[in-house]
FIPA-972001 format. One record per residue (C-alpha): residue number from 0; x, y, z; chain; residue in three letters. Coordinates in Angstrom, 1 decimal, padded with zeros to 4 digits. Layout:
<zakes>
ZAKE   k   east  north     up c   r
ZAKE NUM      X      Y      Z A ala
...
</zakes>
This chain:
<zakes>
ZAKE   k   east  north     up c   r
ZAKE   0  000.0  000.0  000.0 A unk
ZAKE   1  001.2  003.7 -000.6 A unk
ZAKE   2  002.3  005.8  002.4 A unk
ZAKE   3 -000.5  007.3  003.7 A unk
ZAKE   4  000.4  011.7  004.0 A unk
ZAKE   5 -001.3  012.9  006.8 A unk
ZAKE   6 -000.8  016.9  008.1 A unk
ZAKE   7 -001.6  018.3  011.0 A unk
ZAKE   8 -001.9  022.0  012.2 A unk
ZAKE   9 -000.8  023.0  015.5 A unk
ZAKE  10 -003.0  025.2  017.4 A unk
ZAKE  11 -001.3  025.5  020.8 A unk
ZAKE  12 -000.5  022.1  022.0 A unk
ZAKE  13 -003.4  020.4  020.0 A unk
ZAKE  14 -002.8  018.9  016.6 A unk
ZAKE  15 -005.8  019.4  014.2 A unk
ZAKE  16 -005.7  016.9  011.0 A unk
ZAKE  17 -006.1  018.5  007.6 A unk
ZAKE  18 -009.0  016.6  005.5 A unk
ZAKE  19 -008.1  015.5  002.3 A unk
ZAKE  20 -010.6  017.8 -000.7 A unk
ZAKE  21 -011.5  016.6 -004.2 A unk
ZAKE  22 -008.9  017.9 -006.4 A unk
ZAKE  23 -010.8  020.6 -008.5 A unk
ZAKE  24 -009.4  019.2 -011.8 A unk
ZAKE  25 -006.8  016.5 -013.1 A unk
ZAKE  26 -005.9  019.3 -015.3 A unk
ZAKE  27 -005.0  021.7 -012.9 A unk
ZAKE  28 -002.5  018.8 -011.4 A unk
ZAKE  29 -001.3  018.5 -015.0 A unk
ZAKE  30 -000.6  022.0 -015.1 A unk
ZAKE  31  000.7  022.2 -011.6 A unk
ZAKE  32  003.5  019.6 -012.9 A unk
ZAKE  33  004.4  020.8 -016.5 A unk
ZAKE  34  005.0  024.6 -014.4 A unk
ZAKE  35  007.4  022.7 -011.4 A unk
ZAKE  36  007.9  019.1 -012.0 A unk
ZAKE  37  010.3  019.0 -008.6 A unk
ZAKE  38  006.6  018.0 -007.1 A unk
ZAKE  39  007.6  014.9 -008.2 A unk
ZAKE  40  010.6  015.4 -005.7 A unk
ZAKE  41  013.3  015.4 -008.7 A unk
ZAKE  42  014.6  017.7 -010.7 A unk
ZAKE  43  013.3  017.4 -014.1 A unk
ZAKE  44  012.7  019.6 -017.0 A unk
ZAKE  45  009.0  019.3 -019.1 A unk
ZAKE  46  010.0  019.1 -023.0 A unk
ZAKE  47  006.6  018.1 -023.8 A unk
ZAKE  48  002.8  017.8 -023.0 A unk
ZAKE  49  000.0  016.1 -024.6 A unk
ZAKE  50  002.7  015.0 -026.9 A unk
ZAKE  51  001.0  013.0 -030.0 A unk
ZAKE  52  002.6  009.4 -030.7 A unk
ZAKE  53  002.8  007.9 -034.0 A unk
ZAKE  54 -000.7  005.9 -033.0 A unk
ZAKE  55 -002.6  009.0 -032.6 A unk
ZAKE  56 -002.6  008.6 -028.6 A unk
ZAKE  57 -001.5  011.7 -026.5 A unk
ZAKE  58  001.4  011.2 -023.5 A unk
ZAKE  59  000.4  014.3 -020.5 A unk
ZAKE  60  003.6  015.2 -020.1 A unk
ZAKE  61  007.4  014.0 -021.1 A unk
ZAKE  62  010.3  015.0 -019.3 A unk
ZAKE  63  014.0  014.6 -019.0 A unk
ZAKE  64  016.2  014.4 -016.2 A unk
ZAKE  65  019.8  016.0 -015.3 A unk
ZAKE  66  021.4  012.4 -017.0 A unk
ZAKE  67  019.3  012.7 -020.1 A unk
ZAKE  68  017.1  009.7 -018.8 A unk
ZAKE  69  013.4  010.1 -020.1 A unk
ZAKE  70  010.8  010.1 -017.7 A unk
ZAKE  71  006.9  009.6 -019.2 A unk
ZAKE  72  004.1  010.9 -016.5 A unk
ZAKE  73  000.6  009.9 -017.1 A unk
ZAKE  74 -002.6  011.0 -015.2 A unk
ZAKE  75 -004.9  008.1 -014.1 A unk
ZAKE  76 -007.9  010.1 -014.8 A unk
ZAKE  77 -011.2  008.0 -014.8 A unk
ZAKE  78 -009.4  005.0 -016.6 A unk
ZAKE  79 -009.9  001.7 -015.5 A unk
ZAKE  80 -006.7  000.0 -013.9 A unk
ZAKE  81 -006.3 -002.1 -017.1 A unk
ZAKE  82 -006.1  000.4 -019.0 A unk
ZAKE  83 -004.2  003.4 -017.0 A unk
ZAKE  84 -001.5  000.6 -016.8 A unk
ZAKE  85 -001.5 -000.5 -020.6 A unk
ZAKE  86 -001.7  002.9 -021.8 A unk
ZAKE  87  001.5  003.7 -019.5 A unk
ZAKE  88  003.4  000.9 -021.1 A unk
ZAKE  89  002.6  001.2 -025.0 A unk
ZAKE  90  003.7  004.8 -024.2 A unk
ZAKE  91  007.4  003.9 -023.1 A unk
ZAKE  92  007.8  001.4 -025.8 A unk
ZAKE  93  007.2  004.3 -028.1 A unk
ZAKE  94  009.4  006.4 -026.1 A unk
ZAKE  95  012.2  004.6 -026.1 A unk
ZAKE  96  012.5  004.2 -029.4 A unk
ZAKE  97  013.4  007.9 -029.7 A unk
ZAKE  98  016.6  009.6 -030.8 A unk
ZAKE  99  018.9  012.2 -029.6 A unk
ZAKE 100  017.2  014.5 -032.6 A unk
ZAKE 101  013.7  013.6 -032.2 A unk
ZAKE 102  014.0  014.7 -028.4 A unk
ZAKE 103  015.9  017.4 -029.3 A unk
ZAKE 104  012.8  018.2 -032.0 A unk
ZAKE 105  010.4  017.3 -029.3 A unk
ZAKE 106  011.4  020.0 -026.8 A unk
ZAKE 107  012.4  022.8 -028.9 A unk
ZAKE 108  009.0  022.4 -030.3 A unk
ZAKE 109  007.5  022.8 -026.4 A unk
ZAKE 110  010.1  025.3 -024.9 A unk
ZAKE 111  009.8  028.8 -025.4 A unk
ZAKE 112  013.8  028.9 -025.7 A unk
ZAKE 113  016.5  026.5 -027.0 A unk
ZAKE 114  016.7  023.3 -025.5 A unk
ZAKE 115  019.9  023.1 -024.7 A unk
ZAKE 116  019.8  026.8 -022.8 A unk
ZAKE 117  016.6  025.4 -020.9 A unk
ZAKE 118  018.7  022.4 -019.7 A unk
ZAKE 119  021.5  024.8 -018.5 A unk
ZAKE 120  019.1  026.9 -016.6 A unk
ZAKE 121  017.3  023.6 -015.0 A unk
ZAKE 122  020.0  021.4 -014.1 A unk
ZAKE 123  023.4  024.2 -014.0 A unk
ZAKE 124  025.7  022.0 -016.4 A unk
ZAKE 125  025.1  021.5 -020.5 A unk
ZAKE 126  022.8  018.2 -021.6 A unk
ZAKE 127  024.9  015.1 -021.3 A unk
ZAKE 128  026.4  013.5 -024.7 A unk
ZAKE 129  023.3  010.9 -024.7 A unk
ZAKE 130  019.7  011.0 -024.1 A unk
ZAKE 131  017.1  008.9 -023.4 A unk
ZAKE 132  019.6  006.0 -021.9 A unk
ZAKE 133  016.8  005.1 -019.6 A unk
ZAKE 134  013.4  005.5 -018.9 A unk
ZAKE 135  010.9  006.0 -015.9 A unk
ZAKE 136  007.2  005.6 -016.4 A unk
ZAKE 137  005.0  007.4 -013.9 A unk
ZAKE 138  001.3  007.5 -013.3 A unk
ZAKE 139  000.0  010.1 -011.8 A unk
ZAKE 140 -002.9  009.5 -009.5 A unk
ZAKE 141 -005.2  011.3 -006.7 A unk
ZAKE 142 -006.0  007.4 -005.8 A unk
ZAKE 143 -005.5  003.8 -006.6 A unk
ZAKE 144 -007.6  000.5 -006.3 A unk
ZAKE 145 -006.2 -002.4 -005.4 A unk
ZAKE 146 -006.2 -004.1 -008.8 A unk
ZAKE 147 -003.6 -001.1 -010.1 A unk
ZAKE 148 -001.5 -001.4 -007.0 A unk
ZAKE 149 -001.0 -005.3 -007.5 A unk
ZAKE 150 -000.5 -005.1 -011.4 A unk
ZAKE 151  002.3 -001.8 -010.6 A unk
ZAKE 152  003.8 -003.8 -008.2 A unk
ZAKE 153  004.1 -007.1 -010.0 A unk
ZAKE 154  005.5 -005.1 -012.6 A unk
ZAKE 155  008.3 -003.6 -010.8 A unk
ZAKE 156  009.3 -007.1 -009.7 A unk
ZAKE 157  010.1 -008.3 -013.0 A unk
ZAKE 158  012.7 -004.4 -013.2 A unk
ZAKE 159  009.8 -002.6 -015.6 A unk
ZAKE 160  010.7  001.3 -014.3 A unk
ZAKE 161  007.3  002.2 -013.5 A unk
ZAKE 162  005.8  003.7 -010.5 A unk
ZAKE 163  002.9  006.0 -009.4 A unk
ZAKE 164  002.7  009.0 -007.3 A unk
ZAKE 165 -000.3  010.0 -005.1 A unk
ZAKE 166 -001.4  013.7 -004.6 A unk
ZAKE 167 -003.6  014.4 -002.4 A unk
ZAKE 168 -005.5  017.9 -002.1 A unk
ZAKE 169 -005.8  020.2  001.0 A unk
ZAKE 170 -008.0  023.2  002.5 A unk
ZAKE 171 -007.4  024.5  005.6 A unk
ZAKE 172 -008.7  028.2  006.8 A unk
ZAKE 173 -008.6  029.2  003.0 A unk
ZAKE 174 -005.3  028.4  002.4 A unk
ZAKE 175 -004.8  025.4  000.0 A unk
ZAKE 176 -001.9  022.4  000.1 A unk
ZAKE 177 -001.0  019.5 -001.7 A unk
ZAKE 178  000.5  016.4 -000.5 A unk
ZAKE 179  002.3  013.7 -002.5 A unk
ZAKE 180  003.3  010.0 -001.7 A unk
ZAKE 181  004.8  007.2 -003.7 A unk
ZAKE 182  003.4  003.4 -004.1 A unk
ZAKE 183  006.9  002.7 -003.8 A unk
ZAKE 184  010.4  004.5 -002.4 A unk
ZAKE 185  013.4  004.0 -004.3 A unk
ZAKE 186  017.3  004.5 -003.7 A unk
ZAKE 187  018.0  005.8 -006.6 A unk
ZAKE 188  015.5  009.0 -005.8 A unk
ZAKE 189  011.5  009.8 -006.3 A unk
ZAKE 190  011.1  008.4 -009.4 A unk
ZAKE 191  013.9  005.7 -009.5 A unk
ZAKE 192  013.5  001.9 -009.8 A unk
ZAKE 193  016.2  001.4 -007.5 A unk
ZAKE 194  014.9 -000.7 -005.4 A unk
ZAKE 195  013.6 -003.2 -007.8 A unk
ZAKE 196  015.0 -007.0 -007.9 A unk
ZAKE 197  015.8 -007.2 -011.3 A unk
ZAKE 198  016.5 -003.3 -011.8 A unk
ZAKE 199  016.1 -002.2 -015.2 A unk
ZAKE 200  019.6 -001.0 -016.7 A unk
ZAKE 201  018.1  001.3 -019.5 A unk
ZAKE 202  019.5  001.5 -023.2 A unk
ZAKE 203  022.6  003.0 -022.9 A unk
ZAKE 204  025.6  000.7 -024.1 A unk
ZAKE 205  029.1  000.2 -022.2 A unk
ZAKE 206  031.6  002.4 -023.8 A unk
ZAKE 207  034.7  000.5 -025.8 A unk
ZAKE 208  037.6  002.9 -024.4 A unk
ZAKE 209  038.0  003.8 -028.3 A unk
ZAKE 210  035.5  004.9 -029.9 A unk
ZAKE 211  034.7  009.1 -030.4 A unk
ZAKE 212  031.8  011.2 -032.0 A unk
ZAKE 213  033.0  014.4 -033.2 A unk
ZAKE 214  030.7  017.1 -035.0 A unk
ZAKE 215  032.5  019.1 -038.1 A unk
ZAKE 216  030.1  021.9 -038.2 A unk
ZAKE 217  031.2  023.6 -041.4 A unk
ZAKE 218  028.7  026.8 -041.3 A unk
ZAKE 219  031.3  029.1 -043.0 A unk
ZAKE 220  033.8  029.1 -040.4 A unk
ZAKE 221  035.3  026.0 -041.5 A unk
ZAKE 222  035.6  023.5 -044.4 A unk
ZAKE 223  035.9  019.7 -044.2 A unk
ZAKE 224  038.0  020.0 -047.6 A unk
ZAKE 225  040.6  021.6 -045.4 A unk
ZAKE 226  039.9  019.1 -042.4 A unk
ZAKE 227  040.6  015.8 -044.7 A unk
ZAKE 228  043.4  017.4 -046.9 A unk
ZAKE 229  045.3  018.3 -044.0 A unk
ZAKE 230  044.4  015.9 -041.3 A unk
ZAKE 231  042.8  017.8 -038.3 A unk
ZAKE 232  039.4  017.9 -036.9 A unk
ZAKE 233  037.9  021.6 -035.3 A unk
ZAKE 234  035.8  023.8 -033.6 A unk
ZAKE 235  034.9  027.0 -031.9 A unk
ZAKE 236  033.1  030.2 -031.4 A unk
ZAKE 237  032.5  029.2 -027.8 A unk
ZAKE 238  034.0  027.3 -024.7 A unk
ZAKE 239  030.4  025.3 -025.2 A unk
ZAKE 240  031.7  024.5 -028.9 A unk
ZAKE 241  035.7  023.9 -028.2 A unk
ZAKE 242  035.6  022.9 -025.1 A unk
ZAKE 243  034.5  019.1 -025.5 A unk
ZAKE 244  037.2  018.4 -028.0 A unk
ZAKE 245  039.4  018.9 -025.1 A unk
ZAKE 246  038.2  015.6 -023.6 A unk
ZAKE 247  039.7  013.7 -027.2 A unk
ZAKE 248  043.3  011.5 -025.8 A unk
ZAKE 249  046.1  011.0 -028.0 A unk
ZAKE 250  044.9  007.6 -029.5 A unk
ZAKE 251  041.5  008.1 -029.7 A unk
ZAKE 252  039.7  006.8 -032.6 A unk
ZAKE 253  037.3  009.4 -034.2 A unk
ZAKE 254  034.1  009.2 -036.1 A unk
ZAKE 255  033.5  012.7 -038.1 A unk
ZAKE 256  029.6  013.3 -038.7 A unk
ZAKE 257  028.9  016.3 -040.7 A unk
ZAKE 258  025.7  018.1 -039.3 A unk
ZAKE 259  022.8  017.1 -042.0 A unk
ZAKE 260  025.2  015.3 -044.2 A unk
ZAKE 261  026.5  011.9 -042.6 A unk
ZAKE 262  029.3  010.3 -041.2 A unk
ZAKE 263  032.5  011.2 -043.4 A unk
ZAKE 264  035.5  010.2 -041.6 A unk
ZAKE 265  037.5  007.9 -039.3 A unk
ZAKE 266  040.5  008.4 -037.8 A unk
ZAKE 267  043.4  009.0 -034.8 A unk
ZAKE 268  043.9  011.7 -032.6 A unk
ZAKE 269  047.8  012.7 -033.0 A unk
ZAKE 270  048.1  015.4 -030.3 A unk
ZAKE 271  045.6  017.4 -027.6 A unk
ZAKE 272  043.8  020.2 -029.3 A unk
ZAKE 273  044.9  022.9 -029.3 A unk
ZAKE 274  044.2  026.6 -030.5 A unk
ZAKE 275  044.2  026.7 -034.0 A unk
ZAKE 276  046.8  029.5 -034.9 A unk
ZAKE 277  048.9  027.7 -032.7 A unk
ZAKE 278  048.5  024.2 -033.8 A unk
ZAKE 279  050.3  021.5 -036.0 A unk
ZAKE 280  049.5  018.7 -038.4 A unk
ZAKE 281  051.4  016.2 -039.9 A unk
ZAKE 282  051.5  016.6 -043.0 A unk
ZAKE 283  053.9  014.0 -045.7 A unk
ZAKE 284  055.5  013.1 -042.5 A unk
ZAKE 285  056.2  016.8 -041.1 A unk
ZAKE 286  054.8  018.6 -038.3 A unk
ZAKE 287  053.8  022.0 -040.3 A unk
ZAKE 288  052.0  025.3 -038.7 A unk
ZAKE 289  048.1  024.7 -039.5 A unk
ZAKE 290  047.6  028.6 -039.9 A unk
ZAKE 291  050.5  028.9 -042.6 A unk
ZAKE 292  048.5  026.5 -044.8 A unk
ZAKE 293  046.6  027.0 -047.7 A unk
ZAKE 294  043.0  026.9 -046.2 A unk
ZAKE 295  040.0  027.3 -047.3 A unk
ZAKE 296  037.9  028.6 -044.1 A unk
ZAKE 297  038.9  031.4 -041.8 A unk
ZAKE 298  038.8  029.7 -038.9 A unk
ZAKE 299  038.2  032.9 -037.1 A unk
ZAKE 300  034.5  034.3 -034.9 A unk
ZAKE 301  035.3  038.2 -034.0 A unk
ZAKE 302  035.7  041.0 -036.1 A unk
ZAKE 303  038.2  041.2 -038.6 A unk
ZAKE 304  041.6  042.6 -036.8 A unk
ZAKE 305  041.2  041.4 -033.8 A unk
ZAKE 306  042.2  038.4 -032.0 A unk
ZAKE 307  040.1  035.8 -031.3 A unk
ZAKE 308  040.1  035.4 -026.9 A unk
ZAKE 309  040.7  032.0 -025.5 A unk
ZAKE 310  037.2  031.0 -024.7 A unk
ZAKE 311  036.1  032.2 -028.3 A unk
ZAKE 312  038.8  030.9 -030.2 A unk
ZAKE 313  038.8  027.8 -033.0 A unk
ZAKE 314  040.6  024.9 -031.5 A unk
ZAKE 315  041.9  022.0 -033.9 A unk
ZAKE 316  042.9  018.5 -033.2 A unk
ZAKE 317  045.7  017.0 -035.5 A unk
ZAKE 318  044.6  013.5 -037.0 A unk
ZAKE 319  045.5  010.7 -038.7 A unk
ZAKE 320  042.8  009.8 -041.0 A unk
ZAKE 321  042.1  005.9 -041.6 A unk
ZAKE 322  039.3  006.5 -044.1 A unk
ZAKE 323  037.7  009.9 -045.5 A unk
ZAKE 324  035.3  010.7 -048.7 A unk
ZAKE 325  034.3  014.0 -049.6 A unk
ZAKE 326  031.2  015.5 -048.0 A unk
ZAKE 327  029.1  014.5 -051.1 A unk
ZAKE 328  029.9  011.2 -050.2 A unk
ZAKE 329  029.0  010.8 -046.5 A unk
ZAKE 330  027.1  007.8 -045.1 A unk
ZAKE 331  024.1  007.9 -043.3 A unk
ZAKE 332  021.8  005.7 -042.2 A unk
ZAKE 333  018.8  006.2 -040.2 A unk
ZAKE 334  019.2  005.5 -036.4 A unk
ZAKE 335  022.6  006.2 -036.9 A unk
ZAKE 336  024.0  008.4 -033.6 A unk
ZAKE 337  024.2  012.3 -034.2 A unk
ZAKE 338  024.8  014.4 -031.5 A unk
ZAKE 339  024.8  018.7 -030.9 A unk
ZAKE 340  028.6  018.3 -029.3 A unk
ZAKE 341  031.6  018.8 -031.2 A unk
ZAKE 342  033.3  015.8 -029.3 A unk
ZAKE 343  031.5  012.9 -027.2 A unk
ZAKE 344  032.2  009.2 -026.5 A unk
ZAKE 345  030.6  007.0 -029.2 A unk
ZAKE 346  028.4  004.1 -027.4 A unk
ZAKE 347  026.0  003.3 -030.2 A unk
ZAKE 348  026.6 -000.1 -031.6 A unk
ZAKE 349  024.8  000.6 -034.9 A unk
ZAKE 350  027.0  003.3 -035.7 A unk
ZAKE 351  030.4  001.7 -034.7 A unk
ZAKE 352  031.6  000.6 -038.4 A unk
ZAKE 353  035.0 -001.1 -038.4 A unk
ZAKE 354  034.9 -000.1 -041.7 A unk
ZAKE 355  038.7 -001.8 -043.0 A unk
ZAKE 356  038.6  000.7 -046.5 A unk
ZAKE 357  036.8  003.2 -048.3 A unk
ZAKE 358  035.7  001.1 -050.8 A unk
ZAKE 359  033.8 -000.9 -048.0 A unk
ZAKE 360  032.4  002.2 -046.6 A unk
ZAKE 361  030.9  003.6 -049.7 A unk
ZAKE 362  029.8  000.2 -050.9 A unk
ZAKE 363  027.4  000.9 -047.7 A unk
ZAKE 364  026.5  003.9 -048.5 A unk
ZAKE 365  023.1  005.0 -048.9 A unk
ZAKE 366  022.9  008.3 -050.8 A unk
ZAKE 367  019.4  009.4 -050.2 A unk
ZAKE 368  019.3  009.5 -046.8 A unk
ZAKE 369  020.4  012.6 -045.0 A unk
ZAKE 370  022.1  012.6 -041.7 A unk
ZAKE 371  020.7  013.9 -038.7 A unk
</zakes>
């Protein structure tokens, strides 16, 4: 059974209980969550409400958390327990199959800003590399039968993430509360499945050690012609932009996605980044000064004249490329990973290649899909 919230107002040294009121609406408690989801008791940010799925059925609200995990929250309204709990369910096994993009798509179409700056403001720290590497599924309820208790709880037995959260609505003296209680705690906080025998370990793969994403945003500050002729991999314009490329170790292996385009590139880091009027490629064998080559990019972001500062500099990594094709011939398929940040660790076993040659990759290659 949930944990039954009682309050009580002290008038002197007597308690007086609070009685629990009808909740005017479900979809004032709808609203009350999309406007501070912490009611829940964790952080999250709202990217979407009444969002449509493919099967022309509505999810109440969608939400991410500071690790990028997903979480799906679903009124009970006058369902029956069958159906509450079904509908719950077909919802996350839509929901999961979503992509960094379609997320990204999702929210910016909700948000009244960027997603990316929303994040910031919510959880202090840019989104992590990967979304949607788990999932919680919660239903939101002012009360439950028995019937929906014993189906949640078998459930969370066999590690499905689902739980449900009881509000329960207060008057007292004209002043208005709301209490909230769970069907089940959790070590792994409000909405977790932590406790659960055979927890559920999410999506996300086990990273190889190896294996790096890195974004060439061409955009007219750069050109991937100069990236593949001379061997080095950039960006910049912002610590946001340059400063992930930081993270890429000597040794690294590389896989260069072009933004819309496709993957186009791997290869081996050769030395840390570096700013790029101070860096070096190697180049027929020869360390030579990036800036003194012929490029075709400016590789600047201020005014002409004036130096670029440290945070808003371009930054290049030196590489040595195993396998490159021109832009025009970049490989995409769909469900391949794409991500906003220049340089993250690559975890996504469809996208890994191992492609020995060029000739391999292109024989892959499907030119009428577009990367993401």
């Amino acid at each position: 059974m949930p944990v039954e919230m009682g309050i009580w107002r002290m008038d002197g040294d007597r308690p007086h209980r609070l009685s629990p009121t009808t909740m005017p609406t479900e979809v004032m408690l709808e609203e009350f969550l999309e406007r501070d989801p912490s009611l829940l008791g964790d952080r999250l940010l709202v990217i979407g409400r009444q969002v449509r799925t493919p099967y022309q059925k509505l999810i109440d609200l969608l939400a991410v958390d500071a690790e990028g995990n997903l979480h799906v929250l679903e009124l009970k309204r006058d369902r029956t327990p069958r159906d509450v709990v079904a509908q719950v369910l077909d919802y996350g096994s839509w929901v999961t199959t979503l992509d960094h993009e379609s997320i990204i798509d999702l929210a910016n179409g909700h948000l009244d800003r960027p997603f990316e700056t929303a994040f910031e403001e919510v959880f202090g720290t840019p989104p992590p590399d990967e979304l949607n590497g788990a999932l919680t599924l919660v239903v939101v309820a002012t009360d439950l039968d028995p019937s929906s208790e014993r189906i949640v709880t078998y459930l969370r037995e066999f590690g499905v993430p689902v739980n449900v959260v009881f509000f329960t609505f207060l008057e007292d003296d004209g002043r208005r509360y709301l209490a909230r209680s769970w069907l089940a705690a959790s070590e792994e906080g409000a909405t977790g499945v932590g406790t659960s025998p055979r927890n559920y370990q999410g999506k996300r793969a086990e990273w190889n050690g190896t294996d790096w994403f890195v974004s060439f945003g061409e955009e007219g500050t750069r050109s991937w012609d100069d990236g593949r002729r001379f061997g080095f991999i950039s960006a910049g314009g912002g610590t946001w932009y340059s400063g992930s490329l930081h993270n890429l170790p000597v040794g690294a292996r590389v896989n260069v996605h072009i933004p819309k385009s496709g993957y186009v590139a791997i290869g081996e880091v050769l030395r840390p980044a570096t700013r790029f009027d101070q860096a070096s490629v190697l180049v027929d064998g020869k360390w030579v000064h990036l800036a003194d080559q012929e490029l075709s990019a400016p590789y600047r972001h201020g005014p002409p004249g004036v130096a670029d500062s440290d945070d808003d500099a371009e930054y290049a990594v030196p590489v040595r490329w195993w396998v490159s094709v021109p832009r025009s011939e970049a490989f995409w398929v769909k469900g391949m990973f794409a991500n906003q940040n220049s340089a993250c660790k690559l975890r996504q076993e469809f996208t890994l290649p191992g492609w020995p040659s060029i000739s391999d990759w292109t024989g892959r290659r499907k030119p009428t899909e577009s990367g993401g």
